[in-house]
C-alpha positions as CSV (number, residue, x, y, z in Angstrom):
1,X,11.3,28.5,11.1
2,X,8.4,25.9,11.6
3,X,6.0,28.1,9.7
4,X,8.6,27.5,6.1
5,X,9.6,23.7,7.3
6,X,6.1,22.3,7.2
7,X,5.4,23.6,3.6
8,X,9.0,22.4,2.3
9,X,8.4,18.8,3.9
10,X,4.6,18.9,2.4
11,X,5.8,20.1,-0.9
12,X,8.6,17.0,-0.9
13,X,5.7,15.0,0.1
14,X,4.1,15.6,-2.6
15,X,6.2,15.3,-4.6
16,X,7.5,11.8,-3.2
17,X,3.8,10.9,-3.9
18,X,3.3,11.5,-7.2
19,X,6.8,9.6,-8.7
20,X,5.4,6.7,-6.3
21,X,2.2,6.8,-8.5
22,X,3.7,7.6,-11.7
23,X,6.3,4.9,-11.2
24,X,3.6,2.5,-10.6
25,X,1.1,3.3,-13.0
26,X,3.9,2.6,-15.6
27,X,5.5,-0.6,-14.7
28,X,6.9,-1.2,-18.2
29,X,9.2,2.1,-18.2
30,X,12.1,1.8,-20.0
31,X,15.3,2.4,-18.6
32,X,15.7,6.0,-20.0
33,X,12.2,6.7,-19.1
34,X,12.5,5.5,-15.4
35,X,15.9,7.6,-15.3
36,X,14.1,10.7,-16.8
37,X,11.3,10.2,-13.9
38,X,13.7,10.1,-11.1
39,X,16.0,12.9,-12.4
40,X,12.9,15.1,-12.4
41,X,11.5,14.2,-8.5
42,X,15.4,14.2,-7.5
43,X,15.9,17.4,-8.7
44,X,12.3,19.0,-7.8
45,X,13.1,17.6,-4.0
46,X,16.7,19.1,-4.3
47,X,15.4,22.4,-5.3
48,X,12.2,22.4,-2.7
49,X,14.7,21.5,0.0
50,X,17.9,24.0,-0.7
51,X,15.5,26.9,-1.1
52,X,13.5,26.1,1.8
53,X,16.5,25.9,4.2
54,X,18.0,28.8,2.8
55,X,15.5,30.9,3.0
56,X,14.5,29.2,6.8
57,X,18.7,29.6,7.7
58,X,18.2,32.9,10.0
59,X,15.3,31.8,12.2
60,X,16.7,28.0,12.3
61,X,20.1,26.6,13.8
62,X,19.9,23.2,11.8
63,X,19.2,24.7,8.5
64,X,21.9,22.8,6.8
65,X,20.5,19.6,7.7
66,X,17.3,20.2,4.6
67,X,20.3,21.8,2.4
68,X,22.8,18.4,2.7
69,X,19.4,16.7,1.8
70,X,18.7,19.1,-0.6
71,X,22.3,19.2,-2.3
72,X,22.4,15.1,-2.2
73,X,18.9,15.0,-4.2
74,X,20.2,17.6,-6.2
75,X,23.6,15.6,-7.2
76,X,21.8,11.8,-8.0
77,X,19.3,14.5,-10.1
78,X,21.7,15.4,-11.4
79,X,23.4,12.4,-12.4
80,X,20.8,10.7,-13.6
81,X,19.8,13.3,-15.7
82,X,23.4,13.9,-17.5
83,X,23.8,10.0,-17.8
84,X,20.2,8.8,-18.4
85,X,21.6,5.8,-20.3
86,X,23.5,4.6,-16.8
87,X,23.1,0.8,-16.9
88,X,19.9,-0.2,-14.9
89,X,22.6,-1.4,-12.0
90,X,24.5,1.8,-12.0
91,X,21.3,3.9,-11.7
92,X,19.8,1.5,-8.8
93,X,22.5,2.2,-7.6
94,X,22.2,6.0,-7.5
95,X,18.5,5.4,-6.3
96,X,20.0,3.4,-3.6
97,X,22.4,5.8,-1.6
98,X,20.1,8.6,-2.1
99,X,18.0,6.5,-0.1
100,X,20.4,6.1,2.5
101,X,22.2,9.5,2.7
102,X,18.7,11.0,2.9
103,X,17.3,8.8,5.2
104,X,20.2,9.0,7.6
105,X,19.8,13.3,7.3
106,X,16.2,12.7,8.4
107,X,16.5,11.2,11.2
108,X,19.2,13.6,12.5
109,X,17.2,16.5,11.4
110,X,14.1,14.3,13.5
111,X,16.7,14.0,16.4
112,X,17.5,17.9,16.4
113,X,13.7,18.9,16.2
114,X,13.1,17.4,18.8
115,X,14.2,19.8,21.4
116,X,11.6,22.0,19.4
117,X,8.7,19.9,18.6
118,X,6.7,16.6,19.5
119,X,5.2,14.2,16.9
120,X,9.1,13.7,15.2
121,X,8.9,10.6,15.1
122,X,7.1,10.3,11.6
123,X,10.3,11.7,9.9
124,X,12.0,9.2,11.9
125,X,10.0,6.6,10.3
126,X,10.4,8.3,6.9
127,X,14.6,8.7,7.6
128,X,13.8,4.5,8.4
129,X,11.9,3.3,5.8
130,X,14.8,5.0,3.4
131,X,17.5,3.3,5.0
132,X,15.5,0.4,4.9
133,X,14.9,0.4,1.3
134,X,18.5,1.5,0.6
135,X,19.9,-1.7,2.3
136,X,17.6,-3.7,0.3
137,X,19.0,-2.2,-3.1
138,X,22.0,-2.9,-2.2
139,X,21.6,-6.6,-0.9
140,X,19.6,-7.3,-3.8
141,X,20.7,-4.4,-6.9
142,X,19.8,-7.4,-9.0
143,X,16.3,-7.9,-8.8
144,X,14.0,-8.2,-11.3
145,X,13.2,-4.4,-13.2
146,X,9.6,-4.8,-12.7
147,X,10.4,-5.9,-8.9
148,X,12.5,-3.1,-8.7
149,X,9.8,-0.7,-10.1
150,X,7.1,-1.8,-7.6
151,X,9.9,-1.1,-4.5
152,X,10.9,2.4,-5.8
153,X,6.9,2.7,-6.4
154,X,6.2,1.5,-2.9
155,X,9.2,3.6,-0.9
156,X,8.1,6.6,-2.7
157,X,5.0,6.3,-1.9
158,X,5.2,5.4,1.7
159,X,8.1,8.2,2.2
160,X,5.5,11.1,0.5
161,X,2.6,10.0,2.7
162,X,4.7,10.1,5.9
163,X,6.4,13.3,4.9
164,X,2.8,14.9,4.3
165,X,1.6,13.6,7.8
166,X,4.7,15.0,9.4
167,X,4.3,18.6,7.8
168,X,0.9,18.3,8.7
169,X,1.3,18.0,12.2
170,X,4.2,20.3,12.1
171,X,1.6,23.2,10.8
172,X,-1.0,21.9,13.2
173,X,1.6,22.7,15.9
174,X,2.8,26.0,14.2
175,X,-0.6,27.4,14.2
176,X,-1.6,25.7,17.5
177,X,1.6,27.8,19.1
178,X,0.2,31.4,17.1
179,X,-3.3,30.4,18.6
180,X,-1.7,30.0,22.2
181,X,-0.2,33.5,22.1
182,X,-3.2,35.3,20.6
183,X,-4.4,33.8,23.6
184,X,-2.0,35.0,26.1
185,X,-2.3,38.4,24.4
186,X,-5.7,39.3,23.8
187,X,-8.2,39.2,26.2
188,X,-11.1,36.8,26.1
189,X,-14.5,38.8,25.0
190,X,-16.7,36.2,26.7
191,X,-14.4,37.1,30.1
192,X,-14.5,40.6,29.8
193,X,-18.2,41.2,29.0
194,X,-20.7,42.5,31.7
195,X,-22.9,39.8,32.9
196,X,-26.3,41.5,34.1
């Protein structure tokens, strides 16, 4: 299970990452533009994280934590990409309780790993720093566009880097675990060899 969880987290680092640049490096988007850029990292998230879980759901008892992820990226995707002409409110909006569903799914998935792994406490900080920036959509859905661009920008990016530091140390552990057991399994050459 953690062997397929750290590349799925990575990937939707990644991906997280690169909207955060995009978004930034174009600060004048236009509304359809911006809507076309987050219907395409919703959607590539969604699809990272459904498949991932699914194909993780036999070795992994919380599998349908990534999938409600998954299936809520999936549906404001989705919604942006059917209604790209959503007034800028509407699709803050959207941007907004994605935020906060998905940031309230990572820290229970956080919670439930941690009867398997240490180091959790990034995709805490990541399931945080969405609920964070959801609340502040919502207190303030009125904010200047550019404002609102450089927050999206700044979320994104901040949510990609922690992801990416997570699944690293989750792969770092994964291996660290396989090294372990080689360990336990196979006998040490330097031991075994016959000092004269």
């Amino acid at each position: 299970m953690l062997s397929r969880s750290w590349r799925m987290l990575a990937l939707r680092g990644v991906i997280a990452i690169l909207f955060g640049v995009l978004a930034l490096a174009w600060p004048d988007l236009t509304l359809l533009a911006f809507a076309a850029l987050f219907a395409a990292y919703a959607l590539l998230t969604g699809v990272v994280l459904v498949v991932g879980s699914i194909k993780s759901r036999k070795g992994n008892e919380d599998w349908w934590l990534p999938l409600m992820v998954g299936l809520v990226s999936l549906g404001a995707g989705a919604v942006a990409a059917i209604h790209p002409g959503l007034t800028a409110l509407v699709l803050v909006l959207v941007v907004g309780a994605n935020a906060l569903i998905t940031g309230v799914l990572d820290i229970a998935t956080a919670i439930r790993l941690r009867k398997t792994i240490r180091n959790e406490g990034l995709l805490i900080l990541n399931g945080v720093a969405s609920l964070v920036f959801g609340v502040l959509v919502f207190l303030f859905p009125d904010a200047g566009a550019l404002a609102l661009v450089w927050l999206i920008s700044f979320y994104a990016s901040l949510s990609g880097i922690l992801l990416l530091g997570f699944a690293l140390r989750l792969r770092a552990r994964t291996r660290g675990t396989t090294v372990e057991k080689d360990r336990r399994t196979i006998p040490d050459r330097r031991l075994s060899a016959v000092h004269p």
